[in-house]
C-alpha positions as CSV (number, residue, x, y, z in Angstrom):
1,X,40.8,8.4,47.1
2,X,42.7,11.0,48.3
3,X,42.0,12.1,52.5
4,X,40.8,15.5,52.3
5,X,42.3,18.0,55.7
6,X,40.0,19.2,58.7
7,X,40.0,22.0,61.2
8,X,39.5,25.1,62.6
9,X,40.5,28.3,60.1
10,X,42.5,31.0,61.6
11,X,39.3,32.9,61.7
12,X,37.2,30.5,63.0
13,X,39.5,30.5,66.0
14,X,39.8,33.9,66.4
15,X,36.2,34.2,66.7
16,X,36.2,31.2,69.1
17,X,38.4,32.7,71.1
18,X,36.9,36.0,71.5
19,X,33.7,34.7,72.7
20,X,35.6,32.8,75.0
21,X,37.2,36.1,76.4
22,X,33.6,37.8,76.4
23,X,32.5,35.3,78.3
24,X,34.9,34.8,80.8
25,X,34.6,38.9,81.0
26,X,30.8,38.4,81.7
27,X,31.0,35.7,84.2
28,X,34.2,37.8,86.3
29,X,31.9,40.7,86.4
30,X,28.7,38.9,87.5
31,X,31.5,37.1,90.4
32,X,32.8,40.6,91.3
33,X,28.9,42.0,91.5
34,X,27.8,38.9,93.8
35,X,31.5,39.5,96.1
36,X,30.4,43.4,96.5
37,X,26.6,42.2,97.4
38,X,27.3,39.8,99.8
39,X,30.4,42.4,101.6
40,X,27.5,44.7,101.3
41,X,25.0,43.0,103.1
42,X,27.1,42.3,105.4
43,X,28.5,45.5,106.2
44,X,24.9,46.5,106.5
45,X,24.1,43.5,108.8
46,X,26.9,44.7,111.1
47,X,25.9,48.5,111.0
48,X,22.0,47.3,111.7
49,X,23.5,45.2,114.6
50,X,25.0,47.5,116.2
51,X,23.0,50.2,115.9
52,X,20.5,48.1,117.9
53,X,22.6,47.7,120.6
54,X,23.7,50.9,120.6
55,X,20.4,52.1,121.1
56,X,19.0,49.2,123.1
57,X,21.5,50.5,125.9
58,X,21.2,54.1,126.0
59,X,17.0,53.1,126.3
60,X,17.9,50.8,129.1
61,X,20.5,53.7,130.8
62,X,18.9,56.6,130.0
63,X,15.2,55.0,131.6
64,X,17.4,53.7,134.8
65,X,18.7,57.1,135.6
66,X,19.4,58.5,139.1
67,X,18.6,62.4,139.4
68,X,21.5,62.3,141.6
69,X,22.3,65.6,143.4
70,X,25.2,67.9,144.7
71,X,25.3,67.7,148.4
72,X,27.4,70.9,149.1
73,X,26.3,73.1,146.2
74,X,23.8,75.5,147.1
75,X,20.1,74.4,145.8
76,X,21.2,70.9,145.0
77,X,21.9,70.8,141.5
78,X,20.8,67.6,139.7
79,X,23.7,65.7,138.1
80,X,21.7,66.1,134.5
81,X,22.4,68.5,131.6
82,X,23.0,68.6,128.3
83,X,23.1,70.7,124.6
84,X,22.3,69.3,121.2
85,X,25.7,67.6,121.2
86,X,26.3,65.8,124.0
87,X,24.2,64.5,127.4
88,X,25.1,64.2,130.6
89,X,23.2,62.0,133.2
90,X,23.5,59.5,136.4
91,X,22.7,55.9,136.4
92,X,23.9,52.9,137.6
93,X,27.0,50.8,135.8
94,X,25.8,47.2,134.3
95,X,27.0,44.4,136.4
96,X,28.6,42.9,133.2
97,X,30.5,45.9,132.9
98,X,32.4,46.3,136.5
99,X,31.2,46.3,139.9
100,X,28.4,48.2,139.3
101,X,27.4,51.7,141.7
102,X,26.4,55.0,140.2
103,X,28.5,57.2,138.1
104,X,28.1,59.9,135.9
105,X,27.8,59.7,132.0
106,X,28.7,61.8,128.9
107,X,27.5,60.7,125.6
108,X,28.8,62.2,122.6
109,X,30.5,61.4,119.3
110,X,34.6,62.3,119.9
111,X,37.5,61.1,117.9
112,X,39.1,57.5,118.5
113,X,42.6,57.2,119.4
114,X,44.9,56.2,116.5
115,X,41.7,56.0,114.0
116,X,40.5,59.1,111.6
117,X,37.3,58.6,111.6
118,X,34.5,59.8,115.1
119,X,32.2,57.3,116.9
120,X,29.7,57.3,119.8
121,X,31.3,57.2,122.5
122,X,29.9,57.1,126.2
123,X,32.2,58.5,128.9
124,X,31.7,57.7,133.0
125,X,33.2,58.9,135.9
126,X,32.2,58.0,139.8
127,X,31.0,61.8,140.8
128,X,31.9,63.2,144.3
129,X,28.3,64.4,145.6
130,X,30.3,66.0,148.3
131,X,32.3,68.3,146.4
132,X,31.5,72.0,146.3
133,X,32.4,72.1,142.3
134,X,30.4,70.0,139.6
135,X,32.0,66.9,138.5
136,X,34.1,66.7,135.1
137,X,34.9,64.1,132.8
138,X,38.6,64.6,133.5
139,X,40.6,61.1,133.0
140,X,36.9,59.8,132.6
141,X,36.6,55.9,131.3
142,X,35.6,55.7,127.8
143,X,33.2,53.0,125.8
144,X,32.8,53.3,122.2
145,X,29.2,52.6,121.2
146,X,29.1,52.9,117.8
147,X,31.8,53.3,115.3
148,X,31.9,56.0,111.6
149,X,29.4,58.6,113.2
150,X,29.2,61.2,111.7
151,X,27.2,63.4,114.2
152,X,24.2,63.2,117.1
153,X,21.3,65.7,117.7
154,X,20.0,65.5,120.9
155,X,16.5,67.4,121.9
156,X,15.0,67.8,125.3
157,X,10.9,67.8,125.9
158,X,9.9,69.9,128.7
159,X,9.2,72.8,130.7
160,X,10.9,76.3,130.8
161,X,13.3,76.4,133.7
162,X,11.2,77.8,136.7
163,X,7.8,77.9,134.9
164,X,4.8,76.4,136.5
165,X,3.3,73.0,136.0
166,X,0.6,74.2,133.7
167,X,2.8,75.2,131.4
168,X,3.1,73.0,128.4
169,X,6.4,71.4,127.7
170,X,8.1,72.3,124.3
171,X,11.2,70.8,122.6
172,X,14.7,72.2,122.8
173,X,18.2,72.0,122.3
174,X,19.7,72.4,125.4
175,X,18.6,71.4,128.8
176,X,19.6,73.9,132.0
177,X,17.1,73.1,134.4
178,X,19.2,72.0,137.9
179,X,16.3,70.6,139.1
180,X,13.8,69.3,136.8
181,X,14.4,66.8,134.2
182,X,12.9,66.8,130.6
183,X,9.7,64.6,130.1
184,X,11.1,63.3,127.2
185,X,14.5,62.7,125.6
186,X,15.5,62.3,121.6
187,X,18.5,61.4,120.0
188,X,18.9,61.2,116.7
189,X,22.6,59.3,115.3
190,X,24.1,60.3,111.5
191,X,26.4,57.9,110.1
192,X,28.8,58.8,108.2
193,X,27.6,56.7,105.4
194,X,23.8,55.2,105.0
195,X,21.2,56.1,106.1
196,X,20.4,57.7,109.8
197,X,19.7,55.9,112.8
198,X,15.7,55.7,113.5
199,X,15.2,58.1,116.4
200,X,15.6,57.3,119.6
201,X,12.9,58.9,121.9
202,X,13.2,57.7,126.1
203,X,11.3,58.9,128.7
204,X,13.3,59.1,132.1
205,X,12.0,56.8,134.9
206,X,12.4,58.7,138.1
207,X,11.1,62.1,138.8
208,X,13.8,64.5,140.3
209,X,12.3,64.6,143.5
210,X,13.4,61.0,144.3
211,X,16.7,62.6,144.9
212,X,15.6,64.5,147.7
213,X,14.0,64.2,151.0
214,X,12.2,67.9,150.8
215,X,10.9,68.9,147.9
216,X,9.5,72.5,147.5
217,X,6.4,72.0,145.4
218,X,5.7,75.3,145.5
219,X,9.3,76.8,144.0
220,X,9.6,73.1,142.3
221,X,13.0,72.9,143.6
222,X,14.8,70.5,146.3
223,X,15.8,72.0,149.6
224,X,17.6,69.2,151.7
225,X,19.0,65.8,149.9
């Protein structure tokens, strides 16, 4: 009897081979789409993490502050002030940081050197209380609290500068007072991608008058530090 020939035909093949392709396309995507996730999740790990820490220290900074005073400057001016985009405050300088004392802050989002994009950055100075000029940040130490922000709103919950203690306090974007503090301070943090930070809302510790040693109850103002 004569053997008869087996095999693949040409098209038999062909088709073999294109499924093989359509799958190897299918499972190289569905690779890909698990590589994004995963850089994804952990990009948004990162941005959770530090946004925690972020905020975790300006709450632990902000509630430590000093109303530190100007010695030399006529009525005493606190060492506090600030507009929707930045904040300016005493407190006291972590131990793990350096050597600790109390220095004066700026938070605000600036642009970091050799990089394009803006971040939260915190600067600090050691004041001179003695001067007869306000402190500026001037060759001021800089940290960089949070990297790709896009912007910060900062509002201030108080009292009119001057108005009496009955009044009610309202919320504003700039804060003036030289001798009062606001009851309560919010920041809220943009990204420049995702979503915005929760809102950060910190009540400062120490009244003003624990800078002085007479306090004018009556003209709510300091008269000798």
């Amino acid at each position: 009897m004569r053997r008869i020939a087996t095999g693949f035909t040409l098209i038999e093949l062909l088709i073999a081979l294109s499924l093989l392709a359509l799958i190897s396309s299918v499972l190289f995507g569905s690779l890909r789409l698990a590589g994004r996730s995963v850089d994804a999740g952990e990009e948004k790990a990162q941005a959770t993490s530090g946004m925690r820490l972020a905020g975790d220290f300006l709450r632990t900074q902000l509630t430590a502050q000093h109303p530190q005073r100007m010695r030399k400057i006529a009525e005493f001016p606190l060492l506090f002030g600030g507009t929707r985009d930045d904040l300016r405050f005493t407190a006291p300088l972590p131990g793990r940081v350096g050597l600790g004392g109390m220095w004066y802050y700026r938070l605000k989002v600036a642009p970091v050197p050799g990089k394009r994009e803006t971040a939260l950055v915190l600067e600090r100075a050691i004041p001179d209380v003695n001067a007869l000029a306000m402190p500026t940040f001037a060759g001021a130490e800089t940290s960089v609290l949070a990297d790709d922000i896009k912007s910060i709103e900062i509002s201030y919950y108080g009292r009119d500068k001057g108005a009496a203690l009955d009044m009610a306090p309202t919320w504003r974007g700039l804060w003036d007072d030289t001798q009062r503090l606001p009851v309560l301070i919010q920041i809220e943090v943009t990204p420049r991608q995702g979503q915005p930070w929760p809102p950060l809302v910190i009540a400062p510790r120490a009244a003003p008058e624990a800078g002085c040693r007479a306090w004018d109850t009556i003209r709510i103002q300091c008269v000798g530090v």
